[in-house]
C-alpha positions as CSV (number, residue, x, y, z in Angstrom):
1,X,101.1,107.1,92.4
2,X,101.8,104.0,94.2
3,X,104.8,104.1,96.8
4,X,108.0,102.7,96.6
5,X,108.7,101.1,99.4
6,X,112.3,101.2,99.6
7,X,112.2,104.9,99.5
8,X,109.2,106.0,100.6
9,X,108.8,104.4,104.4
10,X,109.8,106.8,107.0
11,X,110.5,106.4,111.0
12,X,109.0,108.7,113.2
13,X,112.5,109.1,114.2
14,X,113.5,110.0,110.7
15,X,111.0,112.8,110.3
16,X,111.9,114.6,113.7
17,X,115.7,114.3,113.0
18,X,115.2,115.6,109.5
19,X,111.6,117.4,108.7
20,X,112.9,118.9,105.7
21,X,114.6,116.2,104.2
22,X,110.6,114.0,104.1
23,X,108.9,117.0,102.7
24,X,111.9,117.5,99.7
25,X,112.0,114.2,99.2
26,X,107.6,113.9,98.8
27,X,107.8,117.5,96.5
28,X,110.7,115.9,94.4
29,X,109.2,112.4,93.8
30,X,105.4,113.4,93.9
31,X,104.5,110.3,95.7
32,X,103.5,110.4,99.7
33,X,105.7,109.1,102.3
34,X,104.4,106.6,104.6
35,X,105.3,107.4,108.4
36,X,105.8,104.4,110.5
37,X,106.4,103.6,114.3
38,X,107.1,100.6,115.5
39,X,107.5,99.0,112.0
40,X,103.2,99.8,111.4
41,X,102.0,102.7,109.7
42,X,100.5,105.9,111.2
43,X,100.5,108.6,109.0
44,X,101.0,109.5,105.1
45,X,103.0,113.0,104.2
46,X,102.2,114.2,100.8
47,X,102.7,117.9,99.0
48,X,100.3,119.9,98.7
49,X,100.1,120.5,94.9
50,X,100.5,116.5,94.9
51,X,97.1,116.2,97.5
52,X,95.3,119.2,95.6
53,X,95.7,117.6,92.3
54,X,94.3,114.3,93.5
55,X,91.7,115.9,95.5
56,X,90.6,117.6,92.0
57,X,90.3,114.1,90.5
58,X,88.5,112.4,93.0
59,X,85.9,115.2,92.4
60,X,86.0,115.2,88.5
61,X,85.3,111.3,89.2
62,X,82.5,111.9,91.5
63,X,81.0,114.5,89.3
64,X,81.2,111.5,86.3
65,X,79.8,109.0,88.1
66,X,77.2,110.5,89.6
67,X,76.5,112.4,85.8
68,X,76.4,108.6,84.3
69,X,74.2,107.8,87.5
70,X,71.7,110.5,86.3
71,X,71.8,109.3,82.3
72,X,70.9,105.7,84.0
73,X,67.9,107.2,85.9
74,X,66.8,109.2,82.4
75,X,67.5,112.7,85.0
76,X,68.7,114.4,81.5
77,X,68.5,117.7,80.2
78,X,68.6,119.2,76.6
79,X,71.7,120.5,75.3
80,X,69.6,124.1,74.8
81,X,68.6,123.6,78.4
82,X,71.6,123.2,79.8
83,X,73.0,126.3,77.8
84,X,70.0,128.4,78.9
85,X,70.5,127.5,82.7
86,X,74.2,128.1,82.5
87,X,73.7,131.4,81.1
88,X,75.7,130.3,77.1
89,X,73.1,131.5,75.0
């Protein structure tokens, strides 16, 4: 999800004159739209299914690395164990 520059920078100005128009255009697209003043970036606009689905990776990510962290330490459990504790068996 990297941001096209061309179409994806937005004015302040832009968003006041046409609010509508930056959130279409961020739902259509699925990449955020970088809001600038002065020529310098301030803020990013991005949908919310578009944020929600990255937020869910960013935690299946953590949850990985900190499940390799554990295999690194020798923190592991059986695979009866973890069945018993999560109730499978």
């Amino acid at each position: 999800m990297s941001i096209k520059f061309s179409e994806d920078l937005v004015p302040l100005t832009d968003l006041k004159v046409n609010p509508t128009r930056v959130v279409k255009h961020t739902t259509e697209v699925h990449r955020p739209v970088l809001l600038t003043n002065r020529g310098r970036g301030v803020a990013v606009v991005q949908s919310v299914g578009d944020y929600e689905k990255a937020e869910e990776e960013r935690d299946f990510m953590r949850a990985v690395v900190a499940g390799l962290s554990d295999l690194e330490a020798g923190d592991e459990v059986s695979l009866d164990d973890a069945r018993t504790r999560l109730g499978l068996k």
